[in-house]
C-alpha positions, 0 to 999 in steps of 0.5 A, spaced: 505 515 491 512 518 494 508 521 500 506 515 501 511 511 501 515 516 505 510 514 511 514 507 511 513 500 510 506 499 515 502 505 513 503 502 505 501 496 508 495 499 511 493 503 505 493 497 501 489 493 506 484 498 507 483 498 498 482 491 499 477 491 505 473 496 500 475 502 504 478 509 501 484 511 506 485 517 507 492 518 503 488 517 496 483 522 498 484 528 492 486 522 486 481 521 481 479 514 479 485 513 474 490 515 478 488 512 484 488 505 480 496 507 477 498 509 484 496 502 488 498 498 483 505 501 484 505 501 491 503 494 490 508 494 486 513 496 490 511 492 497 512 485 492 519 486 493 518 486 501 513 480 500 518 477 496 524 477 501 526 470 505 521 471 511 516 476 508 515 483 510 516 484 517 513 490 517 506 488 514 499 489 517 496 482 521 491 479 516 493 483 510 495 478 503 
């Protein structure tokens, strides 16, 4: 999850809409089906934060919850 987030605010949200479009991101290759669900639902997470500041997040991905 770490070398994801290290890849910054917008390749997360990238990441999360691609998983919500049914995609499989290239940054979860190698993740078995549990890990992959641990690993989303934090970075999930994480990103509620930004979401939750006055204005949203500014680095999100247009069309993306």
């Amino acid at each position: 999850m770490e070398q994801i987030c290290n890849l910054g605010c917008a390749a997360v949200y990238r990441v999360l809409d691609t998983v919500d479009r049914g995609g499989q991101p290239s940054e979860l290759d190698g993740l078995d089906d549990e890990l992959r669900v641990l690993v989303l639902a934090e970075l999930r997470s994480v990103m509620a934060v930004y979401d939750a500041r006055e204005g949203g997040a500014a680095c999100k991905v247009a069309g993306s919850n």
